[in-house]
C-alpha positions as CSV (number, residue, x, y, z in Angstrom):
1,X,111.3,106.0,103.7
2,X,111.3,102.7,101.9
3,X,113.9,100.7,100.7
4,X,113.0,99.3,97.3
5,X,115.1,96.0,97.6
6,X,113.5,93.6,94.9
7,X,115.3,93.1,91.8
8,X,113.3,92.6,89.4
9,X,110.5,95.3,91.1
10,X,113.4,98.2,90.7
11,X,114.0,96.6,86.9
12,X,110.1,96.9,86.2
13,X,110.1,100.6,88.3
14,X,113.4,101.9,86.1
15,X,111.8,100.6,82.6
16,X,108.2,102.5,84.0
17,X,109.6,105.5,84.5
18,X,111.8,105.6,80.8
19,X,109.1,105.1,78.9
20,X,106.7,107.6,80.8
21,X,109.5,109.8,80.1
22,X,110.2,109.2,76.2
23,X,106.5,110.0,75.3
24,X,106.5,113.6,76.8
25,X,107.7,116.3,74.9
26,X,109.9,119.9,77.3
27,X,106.6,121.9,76.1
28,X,104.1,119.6,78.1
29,X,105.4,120.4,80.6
30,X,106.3,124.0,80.0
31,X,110.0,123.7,79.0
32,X,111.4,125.5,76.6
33,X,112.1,122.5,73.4
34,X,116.1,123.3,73.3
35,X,117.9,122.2,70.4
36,X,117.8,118.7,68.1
37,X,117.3,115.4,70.3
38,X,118.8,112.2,69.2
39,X,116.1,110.2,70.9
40,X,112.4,111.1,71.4
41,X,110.7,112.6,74.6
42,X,112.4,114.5,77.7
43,X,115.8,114.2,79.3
44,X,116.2,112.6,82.3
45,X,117.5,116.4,83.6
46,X,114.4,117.8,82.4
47,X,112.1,115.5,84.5
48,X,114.8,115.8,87.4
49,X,113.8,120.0,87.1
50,X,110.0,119.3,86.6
51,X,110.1,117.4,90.0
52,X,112.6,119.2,92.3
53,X,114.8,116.0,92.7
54,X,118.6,115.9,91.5
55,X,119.6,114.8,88.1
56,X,121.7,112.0,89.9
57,X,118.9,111.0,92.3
58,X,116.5,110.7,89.1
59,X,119.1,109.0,87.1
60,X,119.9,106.0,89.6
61,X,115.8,105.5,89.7
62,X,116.3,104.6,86.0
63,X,119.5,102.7,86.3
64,X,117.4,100.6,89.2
65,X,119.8,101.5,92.0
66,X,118.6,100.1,95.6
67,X,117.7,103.5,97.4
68,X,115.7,104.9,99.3
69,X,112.5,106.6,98.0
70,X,109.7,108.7,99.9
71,X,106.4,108.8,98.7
72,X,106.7,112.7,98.4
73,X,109.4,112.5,96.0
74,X,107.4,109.7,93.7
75,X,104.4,111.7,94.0
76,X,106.7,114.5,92.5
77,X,108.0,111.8,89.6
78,X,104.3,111.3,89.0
79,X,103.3,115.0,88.7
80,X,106.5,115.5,86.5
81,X,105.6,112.9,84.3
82,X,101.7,114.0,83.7
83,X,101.1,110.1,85.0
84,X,97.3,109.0,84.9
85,X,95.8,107.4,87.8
86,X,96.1,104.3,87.0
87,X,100.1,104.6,86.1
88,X,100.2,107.0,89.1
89,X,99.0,103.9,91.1
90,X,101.6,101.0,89.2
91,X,104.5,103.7,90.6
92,X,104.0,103.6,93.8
93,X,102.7,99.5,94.1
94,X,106.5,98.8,92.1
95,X,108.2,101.3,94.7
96,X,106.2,99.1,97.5
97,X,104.4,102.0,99.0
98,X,101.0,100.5,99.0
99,X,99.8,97.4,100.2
100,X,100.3,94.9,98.3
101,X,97.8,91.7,98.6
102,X,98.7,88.3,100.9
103,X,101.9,86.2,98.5
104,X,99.9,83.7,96.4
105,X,101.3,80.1,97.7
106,X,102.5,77.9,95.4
107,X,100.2,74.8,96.4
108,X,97.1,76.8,96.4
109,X,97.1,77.7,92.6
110,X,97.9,73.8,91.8
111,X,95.4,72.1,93.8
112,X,92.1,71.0,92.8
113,X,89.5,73.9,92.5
114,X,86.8,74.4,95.1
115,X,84.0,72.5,93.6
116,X,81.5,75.9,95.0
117,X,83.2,78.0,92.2
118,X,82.4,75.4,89.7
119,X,79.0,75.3,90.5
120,X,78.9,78.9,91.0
121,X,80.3,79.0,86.8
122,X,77.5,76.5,86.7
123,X,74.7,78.5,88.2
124,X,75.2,81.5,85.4
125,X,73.5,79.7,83.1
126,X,73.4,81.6,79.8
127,X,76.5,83.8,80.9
128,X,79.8,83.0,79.6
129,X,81.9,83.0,83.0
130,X,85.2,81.8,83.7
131,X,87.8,82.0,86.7
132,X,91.5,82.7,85.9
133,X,95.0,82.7,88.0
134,X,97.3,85.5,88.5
135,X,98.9,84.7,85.0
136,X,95.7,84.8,83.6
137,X,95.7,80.4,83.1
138,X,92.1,79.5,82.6
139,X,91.2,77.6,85.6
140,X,87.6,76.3,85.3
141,X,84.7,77.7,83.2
142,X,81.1,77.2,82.3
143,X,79.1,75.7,79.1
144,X,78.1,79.1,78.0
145,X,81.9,80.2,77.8
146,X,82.9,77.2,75.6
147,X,79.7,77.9,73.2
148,X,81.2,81.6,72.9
149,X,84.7,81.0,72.8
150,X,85.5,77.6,71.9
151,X,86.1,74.1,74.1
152,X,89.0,74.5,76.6
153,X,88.6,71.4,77.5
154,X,90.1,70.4,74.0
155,X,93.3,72.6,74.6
156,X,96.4,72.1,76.5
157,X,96.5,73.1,80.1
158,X,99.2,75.4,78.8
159,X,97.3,77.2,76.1
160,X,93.8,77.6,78.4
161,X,95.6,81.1,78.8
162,X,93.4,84.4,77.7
163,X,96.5,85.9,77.1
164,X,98.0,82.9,74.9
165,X,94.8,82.6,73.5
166,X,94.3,86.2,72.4
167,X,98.1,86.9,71.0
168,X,98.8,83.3,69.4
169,X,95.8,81.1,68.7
170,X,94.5,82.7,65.2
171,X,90.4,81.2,65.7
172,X,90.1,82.9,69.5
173,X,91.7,85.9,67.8
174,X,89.2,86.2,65.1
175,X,86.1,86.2,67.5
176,X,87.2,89.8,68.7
177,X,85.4,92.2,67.4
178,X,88.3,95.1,67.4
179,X,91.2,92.3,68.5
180,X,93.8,95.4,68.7
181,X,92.4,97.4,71.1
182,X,91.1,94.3,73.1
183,X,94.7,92.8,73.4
184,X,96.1,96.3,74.3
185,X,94.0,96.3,76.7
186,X,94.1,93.3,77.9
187,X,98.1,93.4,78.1
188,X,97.6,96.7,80.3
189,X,95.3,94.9,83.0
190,X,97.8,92.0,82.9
191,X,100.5,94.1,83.5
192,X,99.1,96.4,86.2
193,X,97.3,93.0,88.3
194,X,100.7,91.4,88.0
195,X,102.8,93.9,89.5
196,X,102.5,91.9,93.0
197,X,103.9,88.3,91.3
198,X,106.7,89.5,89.0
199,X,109.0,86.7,90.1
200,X,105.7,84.0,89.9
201,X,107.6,81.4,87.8
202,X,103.9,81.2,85.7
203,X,104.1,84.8,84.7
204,X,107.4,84.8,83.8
205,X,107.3,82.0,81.8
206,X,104.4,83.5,80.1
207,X,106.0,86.6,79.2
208,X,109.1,84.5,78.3
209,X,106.8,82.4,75.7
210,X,104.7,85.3,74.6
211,X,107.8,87.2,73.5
212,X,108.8,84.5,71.6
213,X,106.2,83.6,69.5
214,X,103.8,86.8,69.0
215,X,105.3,89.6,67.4
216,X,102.7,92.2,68.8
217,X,103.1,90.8,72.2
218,X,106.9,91.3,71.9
219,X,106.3,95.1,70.2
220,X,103.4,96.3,73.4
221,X,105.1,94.5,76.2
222,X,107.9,97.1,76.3
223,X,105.8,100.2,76.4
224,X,104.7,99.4,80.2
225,X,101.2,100.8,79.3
226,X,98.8,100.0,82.7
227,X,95.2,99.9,83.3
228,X,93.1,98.7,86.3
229,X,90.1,97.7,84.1
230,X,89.2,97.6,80.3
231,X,86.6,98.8,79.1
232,X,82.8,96.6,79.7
233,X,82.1,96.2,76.0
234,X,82.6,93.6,74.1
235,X,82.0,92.1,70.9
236,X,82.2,88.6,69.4
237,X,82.0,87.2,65.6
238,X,80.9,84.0,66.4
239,X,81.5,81.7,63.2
240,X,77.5,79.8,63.8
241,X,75.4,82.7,65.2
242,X,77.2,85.8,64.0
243,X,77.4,89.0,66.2
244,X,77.2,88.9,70.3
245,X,77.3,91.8,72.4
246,X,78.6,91.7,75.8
247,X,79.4,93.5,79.1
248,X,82.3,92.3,81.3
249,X,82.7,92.3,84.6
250,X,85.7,90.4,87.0
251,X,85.9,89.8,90.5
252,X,88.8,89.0,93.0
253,X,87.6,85.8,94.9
254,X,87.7,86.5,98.8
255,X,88.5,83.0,99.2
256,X,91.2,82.3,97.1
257,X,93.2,85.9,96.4
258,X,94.9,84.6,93.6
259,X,91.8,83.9,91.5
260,X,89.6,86.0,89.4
261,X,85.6,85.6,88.2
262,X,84.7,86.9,85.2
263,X,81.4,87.2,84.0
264,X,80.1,87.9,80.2
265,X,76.5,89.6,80.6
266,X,74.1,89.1,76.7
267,X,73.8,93.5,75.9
268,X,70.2,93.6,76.3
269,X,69.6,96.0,73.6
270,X,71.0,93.3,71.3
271,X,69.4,89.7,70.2
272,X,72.3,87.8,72.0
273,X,70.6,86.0,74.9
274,X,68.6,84.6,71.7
275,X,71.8,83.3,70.0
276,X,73.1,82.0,73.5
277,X,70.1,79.6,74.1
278,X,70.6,78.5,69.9
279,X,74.2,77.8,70.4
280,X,73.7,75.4,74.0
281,X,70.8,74.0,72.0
282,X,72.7,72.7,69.5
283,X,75.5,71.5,72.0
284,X,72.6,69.5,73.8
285,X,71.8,67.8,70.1
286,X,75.3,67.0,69.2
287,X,75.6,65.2,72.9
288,X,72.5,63.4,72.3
């Protein structure tokens, strides 16, 4: 058994499990529908009977009580609740029954970055690369990633932020090819990497600021959707060269667990290795 004493974990584990619950519908999962409901999706009873827990057991979950909770009877939660692997995975990280990676020390995300990762951004010539924190701050990035997505150098140290960037500033947001899906997205990842730094003062104040000024942001946030990765596709509109095709990739840096590389590979099938060299072409002209 495991006592799931963090506040704000049982707060994000309670609000997980109420909206898993308000999407499903008795016949999913082969009750019969009963009369009129006031609010959408399954009573708190029903997913009590799906899993063979007690209605009161189930309903202090929700209400965030500090209890004891066994894997079995989570993994029961999970079935009840038809939860992908991915959500299946976010219940059990918020109700500490996995591993969770080393605490992130404060001093190590301020100080200065390893001047190896910088020249590893360096090295990827043509690929747009960047390396992020665990509240997804921008923390160094490469000549081929300003060409694509605009000088970071020239913003804020609060706003060099893919999150910030793709929910407020309007000229990142209008490079996405399909922005919806890609800050959906994006939000799940965030939200499913997070899980481990909920009380990080960066991510709450990020969340804090994002539900203040970005109206989608504050409309997505609440549905605790989760993903591990999105998908490797990506397209940009870029306002000189026109249409880029990408696949992403991101890696956890084994030195430094709180950091993240992520890589922008030209499609090959596509003509944007062509645009890439034009673009850092005419950066080279405009320094000169």
């Amino acid at each position: 058994m495991v006592v799931v004493t963090n506040k704000s974990r049982r707060a994000l584990l309670a609000n997980f499990l109420r909206t898993r619950r308000a999407r499903l519908s008795p016949s999913q999962i082969g009750l019969p529908a009963g009369g009129r409901r006031r609010t959408p999706g399954l009573r708190r009873e029903e997913v009590a009977l799906a899993a063979g827990v007690s209605v009161a057991y189930y309903t202090w979950l929700e209400q965030a009580r500090d209890l004891h909770v066994s894997r079995s009877v989570l993994e029961s939660i999970a079935n009840a609740l038809r939860l992908s692997a991915d959500e299946r995975l976010h219940l059990l990280q918020l109700a500490d029954h996995l591993d969770a990676p080393a605490p992130v020390e404060r001093q190590e995300k301020r100080e200065k970055l390893d001047p190896l990762l910088q020249r590893l951004l360096d090295s990827q010539g043509m690929n747009p690369a960047i390396i992020t924190g665990p509240a997804c701050d921008i923390r160094a990035w490469n000549r081929a990633a300003c060409a694509v997505f605009g000088d970071f150098s020239a913003l804020p140290e609060h706003e060099r932020n893919i999150l910030w960037l793709g929910f407020v500033e309007s000229t990142f947001r209008q490079r996405l090819v399909g922005w919806e899906d890609y800050a959906q997205e994006a939000l799940a990842v965030f939200r499913a990497k997070s899980r481990h730094v909920v009380d990080d003062p960066d991510v709450v104040r990020l969340v804090d600021e994002l539900e203040r000024v970005s109206p989608e942001f504050r409309q997505w946030w609440p549905q605790h959707n989760v993903r591990t990765v999105t998908d490797p596709s990506q397209e940009i509109k870029h306002p000189q060269v026109g249409r880029l095709v990408f696949e992403h990739l991101s890696f956890q840096v084994s030195t430094h667990l709180n950091l993240r590389l992520c890589i922008w590979l030209p499609d090959p099938a596509s003509n944007t290795l062509e645009k890439l060299e034009e673009l850092l072409k005419w950066e080279d002209a405009d320094v000169r």
